[in-house]
N, C-alpha and C positions, 0 to 999 in steps of 0.2 A: 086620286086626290081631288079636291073642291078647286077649281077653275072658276076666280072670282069673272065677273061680268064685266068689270072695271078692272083695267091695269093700271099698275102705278110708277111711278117713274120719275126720270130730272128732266127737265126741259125748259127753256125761256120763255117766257111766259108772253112777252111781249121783244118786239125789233128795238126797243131801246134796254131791254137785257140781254136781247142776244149778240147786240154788237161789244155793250162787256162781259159778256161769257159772264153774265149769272145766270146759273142754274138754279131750279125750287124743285120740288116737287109739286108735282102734278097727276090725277087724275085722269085717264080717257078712255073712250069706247072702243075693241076692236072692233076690225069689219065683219060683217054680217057671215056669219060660219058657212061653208060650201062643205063637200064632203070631198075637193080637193086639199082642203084645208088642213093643217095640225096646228096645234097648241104648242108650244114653248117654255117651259119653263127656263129661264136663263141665269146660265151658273157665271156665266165671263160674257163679256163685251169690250173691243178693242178701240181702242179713240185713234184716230187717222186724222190729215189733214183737211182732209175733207168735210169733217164736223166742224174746223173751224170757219169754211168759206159758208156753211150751210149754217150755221148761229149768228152769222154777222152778216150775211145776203148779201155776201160778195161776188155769186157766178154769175146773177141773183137769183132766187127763186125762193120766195121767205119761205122759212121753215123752224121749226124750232126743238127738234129730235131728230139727233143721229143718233150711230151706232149698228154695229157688226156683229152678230150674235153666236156666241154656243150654250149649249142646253141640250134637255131632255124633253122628250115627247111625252106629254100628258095625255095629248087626246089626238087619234088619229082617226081621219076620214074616208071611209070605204074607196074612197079612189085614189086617199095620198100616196100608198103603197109605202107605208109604214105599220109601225106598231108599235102601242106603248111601248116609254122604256128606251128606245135607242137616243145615243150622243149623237147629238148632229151639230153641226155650223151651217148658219145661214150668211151670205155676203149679201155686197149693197144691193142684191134681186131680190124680190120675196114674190114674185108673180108675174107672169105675163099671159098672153091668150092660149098657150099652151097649145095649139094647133096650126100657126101659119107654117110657111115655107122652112121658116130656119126656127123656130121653135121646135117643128119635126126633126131637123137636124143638131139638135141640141144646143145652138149659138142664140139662147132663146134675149142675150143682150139685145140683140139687133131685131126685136119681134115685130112683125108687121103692122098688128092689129094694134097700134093704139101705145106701142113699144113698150121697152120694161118698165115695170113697176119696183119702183126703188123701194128696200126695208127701211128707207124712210123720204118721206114727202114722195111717197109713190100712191098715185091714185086707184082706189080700187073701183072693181065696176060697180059696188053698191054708193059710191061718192065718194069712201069716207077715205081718210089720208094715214098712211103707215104711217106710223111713228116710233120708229128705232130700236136699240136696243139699252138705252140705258134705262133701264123697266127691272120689273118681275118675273113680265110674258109677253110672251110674242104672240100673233097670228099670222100664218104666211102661208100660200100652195105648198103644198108638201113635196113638190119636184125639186124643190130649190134649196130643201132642207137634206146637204148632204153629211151620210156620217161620216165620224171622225175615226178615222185608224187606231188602234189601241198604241202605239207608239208612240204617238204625238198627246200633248196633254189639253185637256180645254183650255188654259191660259194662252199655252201655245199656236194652237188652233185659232184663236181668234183674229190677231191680224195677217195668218197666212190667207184667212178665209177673203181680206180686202188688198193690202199691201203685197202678200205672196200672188196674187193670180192676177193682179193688175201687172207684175214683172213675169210674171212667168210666161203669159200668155205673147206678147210680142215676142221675146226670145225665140218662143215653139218660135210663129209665126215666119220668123225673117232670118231662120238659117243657122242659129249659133250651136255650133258643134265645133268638132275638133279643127283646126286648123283656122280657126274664126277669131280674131280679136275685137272684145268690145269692152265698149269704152260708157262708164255710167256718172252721168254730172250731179253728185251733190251723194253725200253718205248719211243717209238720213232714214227713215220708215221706210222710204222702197227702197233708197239707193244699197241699203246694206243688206237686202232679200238681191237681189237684181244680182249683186257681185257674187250670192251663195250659187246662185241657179245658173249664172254663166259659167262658173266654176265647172257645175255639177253635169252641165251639158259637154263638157272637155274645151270649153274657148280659153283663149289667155285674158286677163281680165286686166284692165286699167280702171282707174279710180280719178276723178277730175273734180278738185274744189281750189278755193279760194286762199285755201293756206295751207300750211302743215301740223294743223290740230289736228287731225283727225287720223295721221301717217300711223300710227300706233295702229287703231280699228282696221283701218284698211288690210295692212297685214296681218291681223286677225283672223280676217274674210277673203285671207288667200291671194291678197297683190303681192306682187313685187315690190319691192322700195324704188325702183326704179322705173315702174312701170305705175307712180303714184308722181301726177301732174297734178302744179299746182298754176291755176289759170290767172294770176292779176293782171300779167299782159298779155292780152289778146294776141296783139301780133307777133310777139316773140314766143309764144305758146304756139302759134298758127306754124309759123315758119318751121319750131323744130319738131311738130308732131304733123307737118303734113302729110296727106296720105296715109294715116298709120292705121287706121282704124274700120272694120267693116262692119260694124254696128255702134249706134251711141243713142244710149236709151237714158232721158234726159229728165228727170224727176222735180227739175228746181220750177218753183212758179214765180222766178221773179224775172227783171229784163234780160233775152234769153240772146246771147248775140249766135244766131245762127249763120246767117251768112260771113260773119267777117272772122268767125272761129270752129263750128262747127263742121260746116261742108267743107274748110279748107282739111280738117282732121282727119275726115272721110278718103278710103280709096274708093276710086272708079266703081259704082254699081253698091255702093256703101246708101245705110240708111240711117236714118233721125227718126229715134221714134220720139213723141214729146209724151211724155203722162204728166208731168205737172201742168195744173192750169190757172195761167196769169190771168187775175181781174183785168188785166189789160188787153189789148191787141197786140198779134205777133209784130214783129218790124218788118216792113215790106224789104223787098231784095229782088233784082231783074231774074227772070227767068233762064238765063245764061247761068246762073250760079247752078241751077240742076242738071241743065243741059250738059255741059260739059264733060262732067264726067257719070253720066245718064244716073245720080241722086234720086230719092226717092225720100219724101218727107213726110210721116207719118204720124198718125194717132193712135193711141189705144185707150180704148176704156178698162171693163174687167175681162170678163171670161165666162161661158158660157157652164152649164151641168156639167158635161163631160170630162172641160178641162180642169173643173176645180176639182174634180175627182183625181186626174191624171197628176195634176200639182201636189196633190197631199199624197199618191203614195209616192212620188219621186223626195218629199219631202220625209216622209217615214223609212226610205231606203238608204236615203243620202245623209239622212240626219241634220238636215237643213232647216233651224230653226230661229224664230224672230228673237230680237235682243230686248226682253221684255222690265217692264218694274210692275209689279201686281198690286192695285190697291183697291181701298173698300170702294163697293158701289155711291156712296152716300159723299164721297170726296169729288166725286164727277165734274162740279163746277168748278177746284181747285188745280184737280187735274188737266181741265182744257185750258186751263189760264197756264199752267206749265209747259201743254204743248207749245201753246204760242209762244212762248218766252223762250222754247229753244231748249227746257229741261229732259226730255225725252232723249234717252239712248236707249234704245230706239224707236220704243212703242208702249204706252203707259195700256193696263188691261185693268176692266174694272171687272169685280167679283162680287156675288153677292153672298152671302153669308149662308150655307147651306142648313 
């Protein structure tokens, strides 16, 4: 097929549309072709949190194109080690130097040389700036462009490709298997992936918000009714879930009370992983609060080749999939204004019209 030179897309055009989430269309150059490179054609693209902090340069770092991609390979690169033709997803990587220490090792998030290259507002080596998936096409190393399992569906696929390996990957990471209780704050885009994959690893799973909206979902996604806490008081929340808990994987990005309810929740040798991230600073807390019960306070970003490979078949075997509403590509700006507002259960997918 004809691979236009220009791709076309929604994007805000300027910092005072991206902070109201208008989207236009736009115009722009891919990076300069490598023969690690493939082509994209893109059938679905998932909207995540993250496109909202990234339109309104709240982490900050302006930008004006998210998006998570799956598609089809139009054009592959003698060294992508693809071939026209296959379904892939690409997550928030679309590059990095492909040969340091942990690029060899396939954790290429964490890459030496100049780190990873976000599928948007990720810098390439010829200057020019990814820019996302709510497009036509994409251009990206083709390492990073993993396929999709015939099980799973490209709607599907797309925010496993960010929200499933951003939960999945700390899980592996810090132990949860059978005899494991964890604990996930906020039932939202990751929180309601988080509860599928603790599930799916054999741990008993708790569910922690703010009310009893959401008690329905939860056991949907395999909690207990009983084992569905609901947090308005801290300290009487602290008190009768002390010690209960040997993971708590914490998705919310708003004020995050860790010390005065988290680590008290935690057993001995329990950890906090945070994936949501507050415009804000954490709240400081004495060093005693980790010490005690030797705590371990944690971050995750996404996940490297390997794992996102490992996530989608656990995801194809388990049947583990995102709670999705599927709309046209061209609603993109109306759509992120819905995420913000809270309308997502659980993950809006934009599609483009085949």
């Amino acid at each position: 097929m004809s691979i236009p030179t220009q791709y076309t897309g929604y994007g805000a055009k300027d910092e005072a549309s991206g902070k109201k989430l208008d989207l236009d269309v736009v115009t722009y150059t891919p990076k300069t072709w490598t023969e690690n490179d493939v082509d994209i054609k893109i059938s679905h693209c998932g909207i995540c949190g993250s496109d909202l902090h990234t339109l309104t340069n709240g982490w900050p770092s302006p930008t004006s194109y998210p998006g998570i991609i799956v598609g089809t390979i139009v054009r592959a690169g003698s060294k992508s080690g693809h071939v026209v033709g296959t379904r892939v997803g690409v997550g928030a990587q679309g590059g990095s130097c492909l040969d340091c220490e942990y690029c060899d090792k396939k954790k290429e998030q964490w890459c030496s040389n100049g780190g990873m290259i976000g599928t948007y507002q990720g810098k390439w080596e010829d200057g020019s700036i990814a820019q996302g998936g709510y497009a036509d096409f994409t251009r990206c190393h083709g390492r990073f462009a993993v396929p999709i399992p015939d099980e799973i569906s490209s709607a599907d696929a797309a925010p496993l490709l960010c929200a499933g390996v951003t939960t999945f990957s700390p899980l592996k990471r810090y132990g949860c298997g059978p005899g494991k209780k964890v604990g996930v704050v906020g039932i939202g885009g990751l929180g309601h992936l988080a509860l599928q994959w603790a599930a799916a690893m054999g741990a008993e799973t708790y569910a922690l918000s703010h009310s009893d909206s959401k008690l329905a979902d939860a056991e949907r996604l395999g909690v207990k009714p009983e084992n569905f806490i609901i947090t308005k008081d801290d300290k009487e929340t602290a008190r009768k879930y002390n010690r209960t808990l040997d993971i708590i994987i914490c998705t919310s990005s708003h004020l995050l009370p860790i010390e005065t309810l988290y680590f008290k929740m935690l057993r001995p040798e329990g950890t906090l992983v945070l994936l949501g991230l507050p415009e804000e600073k954490l709240p400081s807390f004495y060093g005693q609060a980790l010490v005690g019960k030797n705590l371990s306070l944690a971050g995750s970003l996404i996940g490297g080749t390997d794992e996102i490979k490992e996530m989608l078949a656990l995801a194809a075997a388990k049947n583990i999939r995102p709670w999705i509403t599927v709309r046209p590509m061209s609603e993109a700006s109306q759509a992120v204004k819905d995420t913000e507002n809270g309308h997502a259960r659980y993950r809006y997918v934009l599609e483009n019209k085949a």
